[in-house]
C-alpha angles and dihedrals in degrees: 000000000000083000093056093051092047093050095043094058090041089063095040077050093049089041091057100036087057099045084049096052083041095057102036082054092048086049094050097050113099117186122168125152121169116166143138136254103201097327098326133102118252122198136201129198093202145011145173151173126230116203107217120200101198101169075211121128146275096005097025086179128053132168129213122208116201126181128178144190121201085000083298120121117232100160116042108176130192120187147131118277095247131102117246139078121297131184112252092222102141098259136110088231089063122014128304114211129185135179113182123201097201147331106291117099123240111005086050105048116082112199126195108265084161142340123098136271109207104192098195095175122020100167114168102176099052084035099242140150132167124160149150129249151186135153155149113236132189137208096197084279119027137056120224117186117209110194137176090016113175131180137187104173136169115225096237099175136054113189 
């Protein structure tokens, strides 16, 4: 008997403790995008940022940034975890930004050929990203122009 009680509190224990962690996390997670796709604004329901450890030179640490509407990804980010400007040039050694129009690869997939990322805050270990962001992207015919681009985003994800 005195087995079944204890268990019993331990996993009420266990049930409270994870919908308080849920909800402190949940608390803690900030995610707002606003930008434009030529000239109109484009909107997101989720995001988030994913912290890579690659052990890998020269970078050895990368962080994605993906954002959806409807479950669907339309940014897809790829830059170093540290705060400044970099180019959006379509490179890992810059900033490698993508807004996708769609699903279909490649006519609907606009990657950075130029524009800016200004990471103001890349905090990893609060978890925190904001930046600014602006740039023309190209899918091998068409220009697409992303303006006024703004992002406050959790790091989710450590891996």
């Amino acid at each position: 008997m005195k087995k079944l009680i204890l268990l019993s509190v331990t996993a009420t224990t266990l049930l409270f403790a994870c919908k308080k962690d849920a909800a402190e996390n949940a608390a803690n997670n900030t995610t707002s995008f606003s930008y434009k796709v030529d000239g109109t604004a484009g909107t997101i329901d989720s995001a988030h940022a994913v912290l890579y450890t690659l052990g890998i030179a020269p970078f050895n640490r990368m962080i994605d940034v993906f954002a959806y509407k409807g479950g669907i990804e339309v940014l897809e980010f790829h830059f170093k975890p540290t705060a400044g400007s970099y180019n959006a040039d379509g490179t890992f050694t810059n900033s490698w930004l993508t807004y996708k129009s769609g699903i279909s690869f490649p006519i609907d997939y606009y990657n950075s050929t130029s524009g800016t990322l200004n990471l103001t805050l890349c905090d990893t270990v609060s978890k925190k990203i904001e930046a600014t962001f602006n740039f023309t992207g190209n899918n091998g015919t068409i220009d697409k122009a992303i303006t006024e681009g703004s992002m406050k985003v959790t790091i989710t994800e450590v891996q």
